[in-house]
N, C-alpha and C positions, 0 to 999 in steps of 0.2 A: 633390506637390512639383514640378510642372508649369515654375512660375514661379520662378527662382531668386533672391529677391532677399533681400537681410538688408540690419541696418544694424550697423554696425563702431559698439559700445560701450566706451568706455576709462573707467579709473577712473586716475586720479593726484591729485598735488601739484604736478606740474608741476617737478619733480628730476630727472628720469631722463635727460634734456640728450640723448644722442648715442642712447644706446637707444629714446627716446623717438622722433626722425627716424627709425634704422630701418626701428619698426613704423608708422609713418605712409608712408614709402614700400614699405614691404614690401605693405599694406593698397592702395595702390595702382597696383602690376605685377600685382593678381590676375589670374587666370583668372576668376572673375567676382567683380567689385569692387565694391564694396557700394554701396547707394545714396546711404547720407549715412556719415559719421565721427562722430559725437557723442561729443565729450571732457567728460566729470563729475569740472571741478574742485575741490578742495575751496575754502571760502571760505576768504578770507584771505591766501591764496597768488598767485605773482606769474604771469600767463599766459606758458604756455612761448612762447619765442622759436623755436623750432623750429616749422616750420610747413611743407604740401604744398599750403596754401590753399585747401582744400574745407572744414574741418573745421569744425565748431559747436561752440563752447565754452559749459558750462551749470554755473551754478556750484550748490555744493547743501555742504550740510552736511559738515563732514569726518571719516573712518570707514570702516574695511573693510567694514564693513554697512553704514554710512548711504552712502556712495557706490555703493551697489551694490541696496539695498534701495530702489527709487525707483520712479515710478508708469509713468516714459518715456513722457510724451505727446509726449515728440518722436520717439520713431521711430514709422515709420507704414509697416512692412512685419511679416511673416508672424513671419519670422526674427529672433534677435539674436544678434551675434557678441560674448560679453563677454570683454573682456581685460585685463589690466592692463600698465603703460606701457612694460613691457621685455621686449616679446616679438617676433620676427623670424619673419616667416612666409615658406617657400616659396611661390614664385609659385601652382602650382597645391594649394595647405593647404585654403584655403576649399573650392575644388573635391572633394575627396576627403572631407573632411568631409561635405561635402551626400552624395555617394555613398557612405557606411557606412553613413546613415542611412537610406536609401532598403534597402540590401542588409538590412538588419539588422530594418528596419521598427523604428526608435527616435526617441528623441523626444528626445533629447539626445546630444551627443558631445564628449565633453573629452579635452583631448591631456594625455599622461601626463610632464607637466611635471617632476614628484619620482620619477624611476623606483627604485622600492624594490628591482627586480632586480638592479640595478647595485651596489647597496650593498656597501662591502667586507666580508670573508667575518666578520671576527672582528667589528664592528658587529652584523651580520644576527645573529649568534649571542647577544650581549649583548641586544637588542631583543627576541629569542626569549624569550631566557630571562626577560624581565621579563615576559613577554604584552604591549609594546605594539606591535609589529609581528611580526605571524606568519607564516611561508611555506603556502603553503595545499596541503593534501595532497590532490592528487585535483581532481576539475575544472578540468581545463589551459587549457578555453577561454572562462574567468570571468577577470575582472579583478582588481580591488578591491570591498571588503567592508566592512563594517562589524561587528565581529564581536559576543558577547552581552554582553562586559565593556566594549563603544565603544570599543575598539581596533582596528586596520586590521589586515588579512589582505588578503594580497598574492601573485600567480600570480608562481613563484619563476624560471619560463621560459615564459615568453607567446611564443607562438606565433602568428604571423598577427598583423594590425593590429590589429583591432578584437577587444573582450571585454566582454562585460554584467559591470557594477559597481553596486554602491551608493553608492560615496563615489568623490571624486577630489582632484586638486589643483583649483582654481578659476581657475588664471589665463591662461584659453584653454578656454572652450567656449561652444557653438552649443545656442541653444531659440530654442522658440516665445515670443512674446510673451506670449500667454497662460497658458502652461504655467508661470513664470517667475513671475505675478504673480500666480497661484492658490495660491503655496506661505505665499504670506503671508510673504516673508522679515523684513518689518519689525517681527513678533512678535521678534524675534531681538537688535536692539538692545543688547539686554546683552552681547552681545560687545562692545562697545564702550566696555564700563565700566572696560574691564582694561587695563592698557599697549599690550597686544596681544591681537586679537580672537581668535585661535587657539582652536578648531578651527572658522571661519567658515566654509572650504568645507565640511569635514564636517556641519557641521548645514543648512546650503541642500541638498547634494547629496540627503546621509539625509531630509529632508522631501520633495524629490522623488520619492526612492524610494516612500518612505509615501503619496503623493499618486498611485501606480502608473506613475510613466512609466517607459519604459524606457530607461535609463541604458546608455554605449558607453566606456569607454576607447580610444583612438586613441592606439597604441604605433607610432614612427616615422614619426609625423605630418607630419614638416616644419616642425612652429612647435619653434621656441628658447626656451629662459628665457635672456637675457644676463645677470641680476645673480645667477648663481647661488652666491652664496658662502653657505657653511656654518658659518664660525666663529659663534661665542657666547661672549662673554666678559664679564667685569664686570657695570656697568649695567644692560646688552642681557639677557646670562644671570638676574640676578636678578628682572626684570620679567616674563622668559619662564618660569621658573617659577611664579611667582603665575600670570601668566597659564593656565598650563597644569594647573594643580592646580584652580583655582578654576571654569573656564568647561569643562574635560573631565568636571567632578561633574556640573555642573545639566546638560550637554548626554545624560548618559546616564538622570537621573533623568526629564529632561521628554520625552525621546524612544524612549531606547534599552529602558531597564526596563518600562516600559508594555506596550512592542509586542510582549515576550517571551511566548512561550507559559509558562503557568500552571507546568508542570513547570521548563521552562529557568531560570527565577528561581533556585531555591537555589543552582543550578550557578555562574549568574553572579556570585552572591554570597561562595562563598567562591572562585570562582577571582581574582574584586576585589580581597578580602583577601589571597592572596596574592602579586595584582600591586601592589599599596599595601605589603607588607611588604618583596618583592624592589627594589622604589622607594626606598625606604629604607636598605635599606642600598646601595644600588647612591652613592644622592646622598652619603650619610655618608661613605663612601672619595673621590669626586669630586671633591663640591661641597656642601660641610658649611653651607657659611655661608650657605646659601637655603634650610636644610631649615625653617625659620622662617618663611619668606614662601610656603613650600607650604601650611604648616598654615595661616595666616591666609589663604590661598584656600581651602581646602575649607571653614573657619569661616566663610567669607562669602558661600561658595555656599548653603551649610545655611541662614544665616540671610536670605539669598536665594530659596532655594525654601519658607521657612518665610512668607513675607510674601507670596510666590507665591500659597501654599495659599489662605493667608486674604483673599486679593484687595486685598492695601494697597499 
C-alpha cells in the first residue's frame, strides 16, 4: 500500500441537493484526495446542480445493486472508495482508513454507519428477543457478524476503532478493485426486484467474506450518515416488509445455510422457526396490516429459489 491512491465512487439519483455538496467537498479537503470522483447516475434522472467540478458523471442502470454492481472501467487505480451521496467525511477519514488497513493487514474497511451499540436499551432488547439483532457475548474485539439464522450480531461495546466483521452497513467503505469485482456482485440483481434491495449490504459484504478477504469495521471513523432518519411508516413500511421477508429468505438459503457446518443446520432451523414465530407476533400487535405482504415475500422467495434450482 506503498502508493496511496483510490478513486472516490458514488452511487445516487441525484436528490441529495445539500448532502450531496457536502460529500463532494468533504471528498475534496482530503488528506489524500482521490484521483478521480466518479458519480453513478442512475438513468433518467436530472444531473445534480451541485458540483466541485472534478467529477465524472456516468450514467448506468438504476438500483442499490445495479448502481453498485458495475464493471468500473473508469477507475484506474489499486483502491475504490464506495459511497453513497450523503455522507460527510472528516478531512483526514480517507487517511485513517488506508491506516487500519495497513495495521490490521485487511482488505476492506467500512465505517459503522448504523451503530447498533447506540440503539436504545428497550429496541436492543425487542431485537434480542426476536434473534434479529443480537449483542454478541464474548469476543470484544470482533465487530459485526453474520450470524447462523442471517441475522446480525453486533459487539455491544467496541472498543478501539477497528474490529474484523462479516457484514456491515455499505455506505462508506474502501476495496480493491479487484477484490470488489471477484465477488461477482451482479449475481445478486434480485435485490432489485423488491421495492427495496434490503439486505444489499449484507449479501455483497457476506460474499466477501466467503471470498476470504478480511473485512474491518471503523467505529469513530469521521464519515457522517446526514439523512439519517429512521421513521417507517405507511407506503415506505409496507414495501419494507415485503422487502424484508422475501429477499432476508433467499439471502440465507443461497448463502448462509450452505456454508453452515453439517451439525449447525438443525440448530439454524429451528432457531428460524422460532424467529419467524416471535416475528409474528411481534408484527400482529404492531403492524398487522403487512403481515400479508410478509407471507407473499417468503411465497416469492420459495418460488424464487425454486426456478433457481431448476435453472429457469
Amino acid at each position: 500500500m506503498e502508493k496511496l491512491e483510490y478513486c472516490a465512487v458514488i452511487r445516487t439519483i441525484g436528490r441529495a441537493g445539500r448532502m450531496y455538496q457536502r460529500l463532494l467537498d468533504s471528498l475534496a479537503s482530503q488528506t489524500i484526495p482521490p484521483k478521480k470522483i466518479l458519480v453513478y447516475l442512475a438513468e433518467g434522472y436530472d444531473r445534480p446542480t451541485e458540483t466541485i467540478g472534478i467529477e465524472q458523471i456516468v450514467r448506468v442502470s438504476k438500483g442499490m445493486v445495479a448502481q453498485r454492481a458495475l464493471p468500473y472501467d473508469e477507475v484506474d487505480t489499486e483502491w475504490m472508495l464506495m459511497l453513497d451521496d450523503d455522507i460527510n467525511i472528516a478531512p483526514n477519514g480517507v487517511e485513517r482508513m488506508f491506516q487500519g488497513l495497513k495495521d490490521c493487514s485487511a482488505d476492506v474497511c467500512a465505517v459503522d454507519a448504523l451503530p447498533h451499540h447506540t440503539i436504545p436499551l428497550l429496541q436492543k432488547i425487542v431485537m434480542a428477543s426476536m434473534l434479529s439483532s443480537i449483542p454478541r457475548i464474548g469476543g470484544k474485539k470482533r465487530g459485526y457478524r453474520v450470524s447462523c439464522m442471517g441475522s446480525d450480531v453486533y459487539n455491544p461495546a467496541p472498543s478501539g476503532d477497528f474490529a474484523l466483521s462479516t457484514t456491515n452497513a455499505g455506505m462508506a467503505f474502501i476495496c480493491r478493485k479487484t477484490d470488489f469485482l471477484a465477488i461477482h456482485f451482479e449475481e445478486d440483481l434480485w435485490l432489485d426486484d423488491s421495492p427495496y434491495a434490503i439486505p444489499d449490504d449484507k449479501v455483497m459484504f457476506f460474499k466477501m467474506h466467503l471470498a476470504g478477504l478480511k473485512i474491518l469495521t471503523h467505529y469513530n471513523s469521521g464519515f457522517t450518515h446526514l439523512d439519517a432518519a429512521t421513521s417507517v411508516t405507511g407506503e415506505r413500511a409496507a414495501k419494507i416488509a415485503y422487502s424484508h421477508a422475501r429477499n432476508n429468505k433467499i439471502f440465507y438459503e443461497l448463502y448462509v445455510r450452505p456454508n453452515l457446518p453439517a451439525w449447525k443446520r438443525p440448530l439454524a432451523t429451528v432457531l428460524r422457526l422460532y424467529q419467524q414465530c416471535a416475528a409474528f407476533v411481534y408484527n400482529t400487535l404492531r403492524d398487522r396490516k403487512n403481515n400479508s405482504l410478509r407471507r407473499k415475500g417468503l411465497r416469492d422467495a420459495k418460488e424464487f429459489l425454486k426456478l433457481k434450482k431448476y435453472g429457469k
